[in-house]
N, C-alpha and C positions, 0 to 999 in steps of 0.2 A: 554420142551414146553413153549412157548410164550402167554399168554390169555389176551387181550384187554379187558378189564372192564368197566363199568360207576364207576369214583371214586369219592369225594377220598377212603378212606378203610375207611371200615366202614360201606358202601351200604351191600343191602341186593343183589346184583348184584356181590360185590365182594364176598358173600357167595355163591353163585350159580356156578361161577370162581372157587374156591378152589372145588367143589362139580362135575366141570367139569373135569376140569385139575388135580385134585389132590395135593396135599400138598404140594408138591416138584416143579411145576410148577412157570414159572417168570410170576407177572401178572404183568398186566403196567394200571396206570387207566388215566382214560380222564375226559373228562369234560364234553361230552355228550356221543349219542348212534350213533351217527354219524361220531366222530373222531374215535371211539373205531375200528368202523369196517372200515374206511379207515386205521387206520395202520394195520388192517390184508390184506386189499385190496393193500397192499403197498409192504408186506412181512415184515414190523417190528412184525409183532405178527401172529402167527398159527392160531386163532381161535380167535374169537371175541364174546362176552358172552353177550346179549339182551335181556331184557322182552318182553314177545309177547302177554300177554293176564292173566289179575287179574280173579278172581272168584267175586269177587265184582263190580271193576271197566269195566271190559271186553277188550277190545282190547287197546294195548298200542300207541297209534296215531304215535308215533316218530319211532318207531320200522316199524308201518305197512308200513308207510312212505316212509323211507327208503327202502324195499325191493320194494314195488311199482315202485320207483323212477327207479330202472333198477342197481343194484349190482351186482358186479361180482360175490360178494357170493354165495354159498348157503345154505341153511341148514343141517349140517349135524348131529344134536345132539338135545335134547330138556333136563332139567333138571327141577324138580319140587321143590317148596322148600315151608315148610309154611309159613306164614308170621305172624309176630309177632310185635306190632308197641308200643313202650315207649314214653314218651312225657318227652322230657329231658331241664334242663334247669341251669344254673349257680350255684354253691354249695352255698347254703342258703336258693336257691330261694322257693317259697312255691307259690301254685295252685292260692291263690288269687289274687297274683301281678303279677298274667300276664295278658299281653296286647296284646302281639302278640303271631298269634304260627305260624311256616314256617315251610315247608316240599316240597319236589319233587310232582308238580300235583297229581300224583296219587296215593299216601302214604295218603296227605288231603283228597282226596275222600274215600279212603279206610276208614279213620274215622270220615264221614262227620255226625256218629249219633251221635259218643261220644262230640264231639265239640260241639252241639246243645245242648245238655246234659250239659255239665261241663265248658264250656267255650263261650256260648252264643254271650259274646261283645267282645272276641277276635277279632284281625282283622287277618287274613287269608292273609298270602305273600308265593308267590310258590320261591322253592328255585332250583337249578341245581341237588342235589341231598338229599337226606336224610341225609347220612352222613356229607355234606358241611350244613346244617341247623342245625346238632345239634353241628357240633364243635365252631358256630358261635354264638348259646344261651349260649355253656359252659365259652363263653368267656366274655357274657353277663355282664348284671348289674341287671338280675333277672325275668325281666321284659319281657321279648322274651324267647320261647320255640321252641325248635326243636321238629319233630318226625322221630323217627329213629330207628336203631336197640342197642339193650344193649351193644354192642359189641362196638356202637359207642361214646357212651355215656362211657366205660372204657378206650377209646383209646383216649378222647379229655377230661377226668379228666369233665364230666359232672354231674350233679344229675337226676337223674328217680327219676321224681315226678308223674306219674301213668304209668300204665302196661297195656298190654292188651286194644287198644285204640279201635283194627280194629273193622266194624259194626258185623263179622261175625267171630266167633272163628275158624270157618275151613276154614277161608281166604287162597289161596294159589294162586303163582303165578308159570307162569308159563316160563322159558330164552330158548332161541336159542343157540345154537353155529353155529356162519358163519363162513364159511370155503370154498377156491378152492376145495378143494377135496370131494367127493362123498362117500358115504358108499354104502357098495353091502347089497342086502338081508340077514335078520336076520329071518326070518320068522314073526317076530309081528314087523312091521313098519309102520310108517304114512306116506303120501304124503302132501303137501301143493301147491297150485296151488294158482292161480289166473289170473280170465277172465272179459269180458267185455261181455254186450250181443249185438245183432243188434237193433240199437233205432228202436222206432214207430213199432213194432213186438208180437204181442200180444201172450203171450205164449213164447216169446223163454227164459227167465231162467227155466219154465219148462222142456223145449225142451234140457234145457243140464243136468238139473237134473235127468231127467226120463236116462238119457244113466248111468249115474251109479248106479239106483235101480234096471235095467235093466240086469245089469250084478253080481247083488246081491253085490253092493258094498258099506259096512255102513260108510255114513260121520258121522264125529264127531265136528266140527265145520260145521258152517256157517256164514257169516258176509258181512256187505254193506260198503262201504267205499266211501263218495260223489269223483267222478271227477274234482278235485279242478276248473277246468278249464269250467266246465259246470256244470250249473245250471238244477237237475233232472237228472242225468245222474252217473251211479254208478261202482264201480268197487265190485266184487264178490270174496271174500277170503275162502276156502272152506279146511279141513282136510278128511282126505281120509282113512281109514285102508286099508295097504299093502305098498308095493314099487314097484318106476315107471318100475321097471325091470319085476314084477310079471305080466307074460302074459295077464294076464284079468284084471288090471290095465291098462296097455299099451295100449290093447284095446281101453279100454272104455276113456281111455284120448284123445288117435287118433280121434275117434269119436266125444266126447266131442267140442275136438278143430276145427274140422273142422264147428261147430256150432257157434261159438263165432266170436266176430269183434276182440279182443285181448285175447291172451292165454297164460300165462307164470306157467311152474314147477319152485318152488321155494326151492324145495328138497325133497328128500327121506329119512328118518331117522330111526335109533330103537324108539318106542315108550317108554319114562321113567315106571317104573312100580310103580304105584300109589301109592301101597298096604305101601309102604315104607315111604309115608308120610300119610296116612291117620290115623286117632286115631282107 
């Protein structure tokens, strides 16, 4: 197997990767979340491995983005991992001579309390990823910090100069795997959709919500995402228990759909089982 990655190695993206595909698997990594999954959309790689949503930060923009945008993909996999953020920096260097600290958008927000805390007048530069931030402080002059994973910080001969950065120690996030292909019913699976409602409509995201409490259907997400293209005007991202194959799913998304101005399934999946990351 083939698995598209955000790289270089090092990301906590490429551990989500070996944690999909397993051990033995060729990953290939990229430069963003966007090359990764065109070369799955290409046939250079089977599966294509995305963040889709922090515990901290919440929905990953570039990820939601992409599937909005209209991908061939779809979801056929979720993988849970926890997150664990070091703040690495060139061998010598020591907490008080830094000046900068870089990291992937949402790595910084993930530690946006310890930074206020211990790093105050740091300046704050977003980097492509985690791992390309800390292999660029280990190469430093002391004075610049990545945050990353340990992993990345042994693979780019860095120093961990503190541990444990994230706001919340059961930080977790959450990767997709995209894929052409479909998965059939497992019995504990999720759906992910996403619709649009009818403007100037008073009630209609009611009016699609009520159709799956109607048919005792528990969502587990919910999320807004602006219409880049209009102002007040929103796209609707919604998690679902069950698969779109399960009758009374199928139902209630038929219905659903015919309520909505746009309606897209963006996959049917096994749902990860929590218990396996949780302390």
């Amino acid at each position: 197997m083939k698995t598209a990655f955000l790289g270089p190695r090092g990301t906590f993206t490429e551990e989500a990767a070996v944690a999909w595909s397993g051990p033995d698997a060729e990953l290939l990594p990229f430069a963003n979340f966007a090359l990764a999954a065109a070369a799955a959309e290409r046939g250079e790689a089977d599966t294509a491995i995305v963040p889709i949503y922090n515990s901290i930060e919440g929905g990953v923009s570039a990820t939601l983005d992409l599937l909005i945008q209209g991908t061939p993909l779809r979801i056929c996999g979720e993988v849970v991992l926890p997150v664990r953020h070091v703040l690495v920096s060139a061998p010598g260097a020591s907490l008080d001579r830094i000046r900068i600290v870089s990291s992937h958008p949402q790595a910084l927000g993930q530690c946006r309390g310890w930074l206020q805390r211990h790093l105050p007048n740091a300046e704050q530069m977003a980097a492509l990823s985690t791992a390309a931030s800390v292999e660029e402080a280990a190469k430093g002059d002391g004075t610049t910090a990545g945050i990353g994973t340990s992993r990345a910080a042994e693979l780019y001969g860095g120093q961990i100069l503190a541990e444990n950065l994230q706001d919340d120690n059961s930080n977790m996030t959450r990767f997709i795997a995209l894929a052409y292909r479909d998965t059939q019913p497992t019995g504990d699976d999720r759906t992910s959709i996403c619709f649009t409602t009818h403007a100037n409509m008073p009630g209609s995201l009611h009016s699609v919500l009520t159709v799956f409490a109607d048919a005792g259907l528990q969502l587990t997400r919910i999320e807004s995402r602006p219409i880049k293209h209009t102002l007040g005007e929103y796209y609707f991202l919604i998690d679902i228990e069950g698969h779109e194959k399960d009758p009374n799913v199928a139902a209630a998304l038929a219905t659903a759909r015919s309520r909505c101005l746009y309606f897209t399934v963006f996959g049917s999946y096994p749902r990860f089982p929590l218990e396996r990351v949780r302390g």
